[in-house]
C-alpha positions in Angstrom: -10.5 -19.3 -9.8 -14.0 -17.0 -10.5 -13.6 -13.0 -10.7 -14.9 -13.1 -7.2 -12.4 -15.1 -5.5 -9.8 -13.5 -7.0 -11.1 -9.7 -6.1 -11.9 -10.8 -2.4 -7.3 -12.1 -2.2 -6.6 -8.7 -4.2 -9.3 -6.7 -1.6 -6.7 -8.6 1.2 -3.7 -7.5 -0.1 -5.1 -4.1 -0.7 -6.0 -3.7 2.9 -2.5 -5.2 4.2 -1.0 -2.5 2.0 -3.2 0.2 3.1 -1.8 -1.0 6.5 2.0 -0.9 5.9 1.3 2.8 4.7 0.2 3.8 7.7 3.3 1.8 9.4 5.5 3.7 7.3 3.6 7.0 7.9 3.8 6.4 12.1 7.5 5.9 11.6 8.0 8.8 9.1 6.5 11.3 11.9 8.4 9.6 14.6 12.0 9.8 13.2 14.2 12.7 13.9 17.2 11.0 11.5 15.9 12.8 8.1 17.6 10.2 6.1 15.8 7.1 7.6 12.4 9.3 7.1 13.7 10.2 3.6 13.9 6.2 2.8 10.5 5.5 4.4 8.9 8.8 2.2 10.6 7.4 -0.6 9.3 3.7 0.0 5.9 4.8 1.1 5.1 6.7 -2.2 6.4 3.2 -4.1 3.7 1.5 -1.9 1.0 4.0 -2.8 1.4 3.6 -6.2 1.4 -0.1 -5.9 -1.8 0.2 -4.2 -3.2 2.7 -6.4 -2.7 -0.1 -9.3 -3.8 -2.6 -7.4 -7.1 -0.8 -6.7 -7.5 0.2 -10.2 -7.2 -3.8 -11.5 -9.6 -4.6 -8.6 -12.3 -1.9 -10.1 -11.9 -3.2 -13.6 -12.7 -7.1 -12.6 -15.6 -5.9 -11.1 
């Protein structure tokens, strides 16, 4: 596989992740049970980091 196949599957991923953070986030503000929105704050921010990550290795191939 060429750098640019692989950035446009990691540019994919990125976006799917982008849109189970904001999944996460509509449930977060839509629970009342604060240890269910305690879990989904808690896996949310391990999702944002992956993301973060995964943006960062997407800048550096180019």
């Amino acid at each position: 596989m060429n750098n640019e196949t692989i950035v446009e599957e990691l540019n994919t991923i990125l976006r799917g992740t982008y849109m189970g953070i904001r999944s996460m986030e509509h449930y977060i503000q839509r629970t009342d049970d604060l240890s269910v929105k305690s879990t989904f704050q808690s896996m949310q921010q391990e999702v944002k980091q992956n993301a973060q990550a995964l943006a960062e290795r997407i800048q550096n191939l180019g």
